[in-house]
N, C-alpha and C positions, 0 to 999 in steps of 0.2 A: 765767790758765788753768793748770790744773795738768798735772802729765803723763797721768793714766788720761784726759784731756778730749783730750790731746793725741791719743792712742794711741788711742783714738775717732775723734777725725775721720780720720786716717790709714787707718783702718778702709773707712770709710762710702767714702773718695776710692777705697780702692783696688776695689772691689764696684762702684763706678761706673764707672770705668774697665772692669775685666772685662767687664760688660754690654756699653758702648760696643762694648766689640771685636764681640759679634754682635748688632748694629743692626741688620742689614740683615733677620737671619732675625728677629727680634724683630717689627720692624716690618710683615714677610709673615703672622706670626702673628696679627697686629693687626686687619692689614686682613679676611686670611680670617674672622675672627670676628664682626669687623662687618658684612662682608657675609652671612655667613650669620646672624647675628641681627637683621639689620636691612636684609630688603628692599629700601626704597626706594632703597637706597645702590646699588642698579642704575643709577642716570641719575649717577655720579657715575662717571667715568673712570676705572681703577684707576690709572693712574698718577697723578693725582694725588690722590686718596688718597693715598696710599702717600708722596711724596714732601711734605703735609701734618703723616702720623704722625710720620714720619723726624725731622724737623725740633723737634716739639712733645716728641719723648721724647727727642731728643738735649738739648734747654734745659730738660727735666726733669732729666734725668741730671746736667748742671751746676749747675743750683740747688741739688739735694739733696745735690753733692758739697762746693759750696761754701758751706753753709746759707745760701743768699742767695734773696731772692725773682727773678719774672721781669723780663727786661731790658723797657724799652720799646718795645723791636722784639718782644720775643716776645707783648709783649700788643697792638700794632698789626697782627702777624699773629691771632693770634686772633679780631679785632675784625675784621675783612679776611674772616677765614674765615665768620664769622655773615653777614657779608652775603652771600657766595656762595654759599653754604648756602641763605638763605631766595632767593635767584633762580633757584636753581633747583630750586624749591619741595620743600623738605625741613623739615619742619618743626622746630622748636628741640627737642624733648622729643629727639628723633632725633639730631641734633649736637651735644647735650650726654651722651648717653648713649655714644656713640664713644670719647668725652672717659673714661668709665668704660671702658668692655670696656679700650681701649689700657690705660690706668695699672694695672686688673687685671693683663693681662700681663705690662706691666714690671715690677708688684711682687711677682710667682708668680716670674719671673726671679730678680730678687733676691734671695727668698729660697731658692730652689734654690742659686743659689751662693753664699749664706753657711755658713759652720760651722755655726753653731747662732743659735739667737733669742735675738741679744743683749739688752744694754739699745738698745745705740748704732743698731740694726737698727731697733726699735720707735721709736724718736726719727725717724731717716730715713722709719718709715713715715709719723708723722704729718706731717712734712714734705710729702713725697707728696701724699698728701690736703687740703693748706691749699694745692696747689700747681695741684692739680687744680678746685678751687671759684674760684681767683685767675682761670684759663683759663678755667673755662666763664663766668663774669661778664663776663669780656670780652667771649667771643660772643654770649652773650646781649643784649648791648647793642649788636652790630656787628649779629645779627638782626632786634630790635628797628626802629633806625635803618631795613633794608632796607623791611621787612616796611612801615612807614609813607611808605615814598617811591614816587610814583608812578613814578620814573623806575626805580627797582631793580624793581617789579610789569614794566615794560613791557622790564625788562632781561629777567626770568623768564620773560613769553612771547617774548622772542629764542631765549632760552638753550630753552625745551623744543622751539621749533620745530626749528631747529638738530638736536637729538639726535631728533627725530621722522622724519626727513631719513632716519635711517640705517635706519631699519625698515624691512620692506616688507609687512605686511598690510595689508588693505585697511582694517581698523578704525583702525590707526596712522596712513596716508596719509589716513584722513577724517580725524585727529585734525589732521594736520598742515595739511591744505584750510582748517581753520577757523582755524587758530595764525596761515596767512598772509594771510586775509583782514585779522586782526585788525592785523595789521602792515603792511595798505594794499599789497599783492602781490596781482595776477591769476594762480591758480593753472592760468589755462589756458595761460598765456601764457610766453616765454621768459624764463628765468633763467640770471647769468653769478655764480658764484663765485670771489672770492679768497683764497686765504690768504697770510696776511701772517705774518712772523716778525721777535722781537725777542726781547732775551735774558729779558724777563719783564715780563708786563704784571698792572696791578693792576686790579682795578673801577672807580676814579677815569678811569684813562686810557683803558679800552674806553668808559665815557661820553661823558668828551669824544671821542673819535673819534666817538662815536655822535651827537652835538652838531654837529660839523662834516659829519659824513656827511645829516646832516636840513638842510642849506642847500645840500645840492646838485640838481641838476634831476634828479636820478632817486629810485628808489624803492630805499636802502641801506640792511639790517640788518645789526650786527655783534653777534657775542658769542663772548667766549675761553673754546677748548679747550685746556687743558696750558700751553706755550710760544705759540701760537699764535692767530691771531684770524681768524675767520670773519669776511667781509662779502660778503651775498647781496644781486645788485642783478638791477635790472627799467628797463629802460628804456636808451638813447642819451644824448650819448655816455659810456661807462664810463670813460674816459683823464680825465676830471670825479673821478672818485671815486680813481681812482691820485693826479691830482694832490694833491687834498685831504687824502687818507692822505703822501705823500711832505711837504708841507708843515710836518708836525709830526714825523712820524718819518723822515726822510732818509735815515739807513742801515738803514733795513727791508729785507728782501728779500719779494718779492710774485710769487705762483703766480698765473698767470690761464685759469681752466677756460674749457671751451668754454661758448656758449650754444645752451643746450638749452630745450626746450620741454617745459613743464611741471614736476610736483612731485619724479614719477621723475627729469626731466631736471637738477633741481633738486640730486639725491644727488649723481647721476653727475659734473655739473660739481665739486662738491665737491670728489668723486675727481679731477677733473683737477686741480683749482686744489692738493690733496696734495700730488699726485706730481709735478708740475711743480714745484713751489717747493724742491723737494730741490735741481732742478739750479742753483738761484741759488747760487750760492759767492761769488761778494762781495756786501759790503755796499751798502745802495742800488741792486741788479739788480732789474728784473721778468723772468719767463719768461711764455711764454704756449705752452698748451699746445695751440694751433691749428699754431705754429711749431716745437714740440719734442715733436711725438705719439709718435712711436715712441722716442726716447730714454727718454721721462718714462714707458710703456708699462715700457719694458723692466727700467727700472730699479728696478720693483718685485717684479724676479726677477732681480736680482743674484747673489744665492747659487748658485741652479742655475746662471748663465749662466758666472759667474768661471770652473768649470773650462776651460770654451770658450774665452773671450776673455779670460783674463786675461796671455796672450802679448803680447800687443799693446801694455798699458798697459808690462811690466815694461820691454820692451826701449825705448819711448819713454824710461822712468825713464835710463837709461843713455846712448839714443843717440837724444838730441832732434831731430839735424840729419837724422835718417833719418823720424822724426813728422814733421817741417817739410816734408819732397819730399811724403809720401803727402798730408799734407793739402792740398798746393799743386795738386797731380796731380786731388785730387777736385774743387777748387774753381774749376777752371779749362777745365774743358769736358774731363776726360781726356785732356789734351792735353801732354803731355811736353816740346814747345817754349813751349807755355803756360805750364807750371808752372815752367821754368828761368826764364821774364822774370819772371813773377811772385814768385821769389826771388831773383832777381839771381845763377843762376848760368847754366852751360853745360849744353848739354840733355845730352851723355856723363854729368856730373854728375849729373843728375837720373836718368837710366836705371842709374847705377853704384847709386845708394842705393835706387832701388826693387829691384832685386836685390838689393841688401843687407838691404832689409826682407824681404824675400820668403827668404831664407837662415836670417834666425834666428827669424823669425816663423811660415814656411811657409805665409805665405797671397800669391797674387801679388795683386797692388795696383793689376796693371791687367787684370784677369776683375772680372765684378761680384760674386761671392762672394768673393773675396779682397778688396777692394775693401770692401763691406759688413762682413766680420765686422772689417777693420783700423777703420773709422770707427767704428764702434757698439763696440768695444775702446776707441777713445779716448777715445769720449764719455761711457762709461759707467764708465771704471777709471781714467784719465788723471786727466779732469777731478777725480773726487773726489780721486785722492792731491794733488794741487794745490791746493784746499780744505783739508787736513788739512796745510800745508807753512806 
């Protein structure tokens, strides 16, 4: 290789790099375009989109810096992505076109921030483009593969019922009466939602979850949003369908909504089984959000609430042994002689830190508004910064 070859690739590496650094607007660019030029990409989450593109022009970016084709994993993603695509009925002409608008952009990028149209630019473009037909062949074959399997078609009616859920016109909830019939669900009748979390699931393993969850005595659909999996059941007992999910994936954490009656009641559970699974912070926890309604309520108004309660968590952070009286004090009948046995100190003790809480928190601990805003402070501030430790 000579030097102008050299002084070329040097080139081409360092315009890849530049790009890299703004990935993230690149990728916003991306998505907005394909969603405005392509409709149907409403039933597809923006984040994952997004975190899709992210991914597919970052291992563009590297192949074209390092003239190398795509890794295995990037064409196993690809292949990954055709199948999810066709379950949730997008047709291929539509997710190989994406495939275009994104590398469009990246390469309008590109040449924005080049000097001028090299030779070495035009070489990278066509790289680009052999790099872009490598990807969509992939998908087009992971689409394919869906497209012919009946279990990915009855993945598609999980996955639209699912997002059907979320609408609320009457023509959508007809749409969805008929989604759940098909999936053997009485939509007169009660439905319990869970969501389940792990650090990423692929089509294979919502399957077999889906596999294990059809040998149990109730009536369980699953299908993955984002990070997360949806499983809607119908029927006694539900502790059947935890154990089954805990069996293979042990350190999940699992939100358990109420059950509700009906299609409506069917969302709304959903929203419980959300908001509840926030509060699981370790691994292998379920929450149920019959036993943590107003925590799991509130803590999807965190932001507004922090200015209020966020006293409560700081001075915990600092002075645990003054958290340890209040919470002893609530869990014990309000009872100050209570709460000294049940920590094993002297009740002076116990009455000296509740004034102590009450000194740097300003809430007393033994009214029920003082009382209230210190517990829902630590259930709601505490708890997370201990998760995040």
């Amino acid at each position: 290789m000579n030097v102008s070859d050299v002084e070329e690739e040097d080139t081409i590496r360092r315009l890849c790099r530049e790009v890299s650094d703004e990935l993230e607007a690149l990728t916003e660019r991306a998505v907005q375009q394909i969603r405005s030029e392509l409709p149907a990409y409403s039933a597809v989450p923006v984040a994952e989109q997004g975190n899709y593109i992210r991914k597919q022009l970052s291992a563009m970016l590297c192949a074209v810096a390092e003239n190398e084709t795509f890794t295995t994993e990037d064409t196993d993603r690809n292949r990954e992505l055709g199948r999810r695509r066709a379950m949730q009925g997008l047709p291929l002409s539509n997710v190989i076109e994406t495939y275009h608008i994104a590398s469009r952009e990246l390469w309008n990028t590109m040449v924005e921030r080049s000097t001028k149209p090299t030779h070495e630019l035009l070489q990278a473009g066509g790289k680009l483009w052999d790099l872009v037909h490598t990807a969509t062949s992939a998908v087009a074959v992971g689409h394919s593969e869906a497209t012919r399997s009946e279990q990915a078609i009855r993945a598609g009616v999980r996955y639209r019922f699912f997002e059907t859920l979320h609408s609320a016109t009457d023509m959508e909830m007809s749409n969805a009466r008929e989604l759940a019939q098909t999936l053997g669900f009485d939509p007169q009748k009660s439905f319990q939602a869970l969501s389940v979390v792990e650090d990423e699931w692929s089509e294979a393993q919502v399957e077999h979850l889906q596999r294990t969850l059809d040998s149990v005595h109730v009536v369980a659909q699953c299908s993955r949003h984002g990070t997360r999996v949806i499983v809607m059941c119908q029927g006694e007992p539900i502790e059947d369908v935890i154990h089954a999910i805990m069996r293979d994936h042990p350190r999940t954490s699992i939100g358990i909504g109420m059950s509700r009656v009906g299609l409506v009641g069917a969302a709304q559970s959903i929203t419980d089984a959300e908001r509840t699974v926030q509060l699981a912070t370790a691994p292998g926890t379920t929450v149920s959000f019959t036993d943590e309604w107003l925590i799991a309520t509130l803590a999807a108004h965190q932001n507004e609430l922090l200015p209020l309660l966020r006293a409560g968590a700081s001075v915990a952070e600092e002075h645990s042994h003054l958290m340890d009286a209040v919470r002893a004090f609530a869990r014990s009948g309000f009872s100050v002689s209570a709460a000294a046995r049940d920590i094993h100190l002297h009740a002076n003790s116990v009455t000296y830190r509740l004034d102590r809480w009450q000194h740097l928190t300003g809430w007393d601990a033994r009214t029920l508004d003082g009382l209230m805003k210190s517990m829902v402070s630590l259930e709601l501030f505490h708890r997370q910064t201990l998760a995040n430790i």
